[in-house]
N, C-alpha and C positions, 0 to 999 in steps of 0.2 A: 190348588188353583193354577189354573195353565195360561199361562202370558202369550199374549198374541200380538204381534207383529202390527204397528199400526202403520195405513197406508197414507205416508201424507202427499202423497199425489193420486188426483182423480181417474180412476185408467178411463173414465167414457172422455175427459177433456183429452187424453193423451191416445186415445181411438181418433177422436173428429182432425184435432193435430196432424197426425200421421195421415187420416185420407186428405185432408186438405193440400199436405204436401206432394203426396202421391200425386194428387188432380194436377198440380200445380208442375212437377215433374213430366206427368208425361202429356203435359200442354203441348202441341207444336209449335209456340215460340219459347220455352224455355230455354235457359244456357244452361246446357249440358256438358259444355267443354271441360269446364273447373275436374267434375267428377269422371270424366274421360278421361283427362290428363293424369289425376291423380291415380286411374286403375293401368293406364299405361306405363308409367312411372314402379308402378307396385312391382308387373309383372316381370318389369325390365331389371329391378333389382330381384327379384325369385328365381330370372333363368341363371344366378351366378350359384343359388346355394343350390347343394347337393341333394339334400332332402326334396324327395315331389310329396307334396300331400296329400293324401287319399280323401280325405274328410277334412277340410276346410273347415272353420266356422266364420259362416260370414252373415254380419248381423247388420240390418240395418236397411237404406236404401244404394243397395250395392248396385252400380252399375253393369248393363247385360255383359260389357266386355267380360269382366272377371266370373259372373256366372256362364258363359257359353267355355272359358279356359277352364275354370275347376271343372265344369257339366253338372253344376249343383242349384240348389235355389237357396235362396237365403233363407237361415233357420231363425222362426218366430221365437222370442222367449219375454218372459216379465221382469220389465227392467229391475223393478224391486225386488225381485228373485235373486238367488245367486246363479250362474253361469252353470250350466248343464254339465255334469261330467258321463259325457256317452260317445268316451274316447276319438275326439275330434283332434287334427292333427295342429 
């Protein structure tokens, strides 16, 4: 008998979730700053380490600053998944 993974969260409630937030992001009155700050912030501690990374993984609703810096798009994956290993830095 093969055991299977039970999903105790809805992925169409955590689909409608996400596009709501999304609508809700790229409102023209949204506050955007918060998530501005925090990717400027990011970057400004990454120009001190040595490492650049080729393959980023950036998950989530990643502000464009840090996707126009890496030149990547944020990778989609299933939260109730485990994390992708396809050698991201």
């Amino acid at each position: 008998m093969t055991a299977s993974v039970p999903r105790i969260f809805s992925p169409i409630r955590r689909q409608r979730r996400e596009a709501r937030a999304s609508a809700r992001r790229d409102h023209p009155d949204a506050a955007r700053f918060v998530a501005d700050e925090m990717a400027e912030d990011m970057l400004e501690r990454l120009a001190f380490v040595r490492h650049k990374p080729e393959r980023p993984l950036l998950i989530g609703m990643v502000p464009p600053t840090l996707t126009r810096h890496f030149n990547t798009a944020p990778y989609a994956i299933d939260p109730e998944a485990p994390y992708p290993d396809d050698g991201f830095d």
